[in-house]
N, C-alpha and C positions, 0 to 999 in steps of 0.2 A: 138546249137548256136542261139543266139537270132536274128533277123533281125534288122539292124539296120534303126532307123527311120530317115528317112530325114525330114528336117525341110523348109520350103518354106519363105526364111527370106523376100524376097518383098509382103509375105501377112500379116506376120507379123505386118511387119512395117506399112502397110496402115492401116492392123488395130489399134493400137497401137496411131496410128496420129487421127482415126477417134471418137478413146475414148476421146482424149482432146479436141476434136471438141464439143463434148457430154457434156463435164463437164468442164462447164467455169474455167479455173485459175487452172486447173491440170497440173502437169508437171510431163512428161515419158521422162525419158531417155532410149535412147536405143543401147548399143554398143554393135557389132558384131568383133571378130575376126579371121580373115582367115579364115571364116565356107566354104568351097566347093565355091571357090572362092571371098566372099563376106565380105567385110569390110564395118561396119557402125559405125556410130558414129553421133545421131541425141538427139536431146532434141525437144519437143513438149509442146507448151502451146497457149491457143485461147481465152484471157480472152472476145471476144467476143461470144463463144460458135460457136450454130451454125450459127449465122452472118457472122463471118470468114467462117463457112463450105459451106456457100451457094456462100459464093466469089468462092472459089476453083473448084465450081461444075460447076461455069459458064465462069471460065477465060476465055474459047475458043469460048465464045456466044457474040451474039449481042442482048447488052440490052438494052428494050426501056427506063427503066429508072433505078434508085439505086435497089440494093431490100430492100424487107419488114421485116421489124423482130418485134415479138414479143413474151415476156417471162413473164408468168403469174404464179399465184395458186391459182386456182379455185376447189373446192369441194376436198377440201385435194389433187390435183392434180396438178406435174407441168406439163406444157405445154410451150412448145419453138417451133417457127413458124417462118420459115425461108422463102420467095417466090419470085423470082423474074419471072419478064416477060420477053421472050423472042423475037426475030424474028422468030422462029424456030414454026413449024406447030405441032410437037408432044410435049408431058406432059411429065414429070416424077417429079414423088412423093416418097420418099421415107421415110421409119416409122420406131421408135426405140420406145421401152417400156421399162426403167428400163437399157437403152445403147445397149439392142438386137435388132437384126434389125428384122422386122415382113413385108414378101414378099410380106402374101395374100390382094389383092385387099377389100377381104372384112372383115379386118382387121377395129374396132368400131374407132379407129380414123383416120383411111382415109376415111372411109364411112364418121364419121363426119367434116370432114375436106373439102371435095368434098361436101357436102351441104351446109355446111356454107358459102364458097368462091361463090358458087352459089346463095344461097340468095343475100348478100349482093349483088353481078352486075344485079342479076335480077332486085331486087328494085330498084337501080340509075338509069337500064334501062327506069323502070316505071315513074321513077318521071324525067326524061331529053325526055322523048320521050310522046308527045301528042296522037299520034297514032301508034300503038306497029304491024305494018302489018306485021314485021318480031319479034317475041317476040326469044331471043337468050335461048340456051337449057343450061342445067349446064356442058353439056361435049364441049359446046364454051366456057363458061368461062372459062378453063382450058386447052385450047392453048395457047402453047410455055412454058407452065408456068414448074419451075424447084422451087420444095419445101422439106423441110426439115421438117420433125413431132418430136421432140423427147417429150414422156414424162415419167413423174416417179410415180410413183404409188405404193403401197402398196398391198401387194398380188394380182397379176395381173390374169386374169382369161384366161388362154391358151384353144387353141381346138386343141388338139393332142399334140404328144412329140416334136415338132421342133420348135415351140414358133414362128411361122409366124404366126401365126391367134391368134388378143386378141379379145376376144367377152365379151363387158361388156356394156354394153345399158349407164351408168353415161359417161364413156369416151366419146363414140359416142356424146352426149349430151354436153359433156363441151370442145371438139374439135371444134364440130359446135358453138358453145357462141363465142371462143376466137377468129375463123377467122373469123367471122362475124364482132363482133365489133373491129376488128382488121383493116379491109377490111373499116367498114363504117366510122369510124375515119379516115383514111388513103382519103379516097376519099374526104371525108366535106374539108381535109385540103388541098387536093394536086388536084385541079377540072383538069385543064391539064392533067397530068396522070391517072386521071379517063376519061377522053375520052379516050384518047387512050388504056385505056382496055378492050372500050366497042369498037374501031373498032377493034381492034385485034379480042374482041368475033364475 
């Protein structure tokens, strides 16, 4: 007798919801019936990507202002940047390459993604602040902050079989370009909200 597989339909489904999140203008249908109690019946589309994704991530926060999005391609690479700031004292960052999500911390576009967002408020720190007696670190710039990385790439370079760690030095490199000038455009226009990132840091 074979053993029968059970199937876990609410991970499914958030996964399912989190791919149309991923891929602007996708539509998943997804209908369940009577599986071991569970009836569904959902259709999925975000033609704002993960701008939609970053709403959902924060319904139950308090933000200091809209969030950030932006969606670039740079060195044959897409990149989608979702960030908003919170009231909330801890981070959370989280990375797809290719729609897989990748855990590790030292994963080339959070690494890049965490310098760049630090550049960019170090230097508005530099240039709004005369005397720098407390110069702010890049693990302050990334209080309260809730961000989405997704990107797409072309034969992705993994470390080890479970695809949390992409180690590619160009990623690293064009993660850091796009929050940067993401970040320093975002501040030129919006000076308000740029104080308030730097008291937050």
């Amino acid at each position: 007798n074979e053993e029968e597989i059970i199937f876990d339909i609410n991970a499914i489904n958030r996964r399912l919801k989190q791919l149309t999140y991923l891929n602007p203008g996708l539509t998943i249908n997804f209908e369940v019936n009577d599986y071991n109690g569970h009836n569904v019946a959902e259709s999925y589309c975000f033609n704002n990507g993960v701008g939609d994704y970053i709403n959902e991530l924060t319904s139950n926060k308090e933000l200091l202002f809209d969030p950030i999005y932006t969606s670039v391609e740079v060195n044959d690479i897409e990149v989608d940047i979702a960030l908003a700031y919170t009231e909330a004292v801890d981070h959370t960052i989280i990375a797809f390459t290719n729609n897989v999500p990748n855990t590790d911390n030292k994963s080339s576009h959070l690494v890049g993604f965490k310098a760049g967002l630090a550049d960019a408020i170090k230097d508005y720190q530099a240039d709004v602040t005369t005397k720098l007696k407390n110069p702010i670190s890049a693990e302050d710039t990334r209080e309260g902050v809730v961000a989405i990385i997704s990107i797409k790439i072309a034969s992705p370079v993994y470390i080890g079989q479970g695809k949390d760690y992409i180690n590619m030095p160009i990623v690293r490199k064009t993660t850091a370009e796009v929050i940067r000038e993401c970040m320093e455009d975002y501040i030129d226009k919006n000076p308000n909200n740029a104080k308030l990132i730097l008291e937050k840091a």
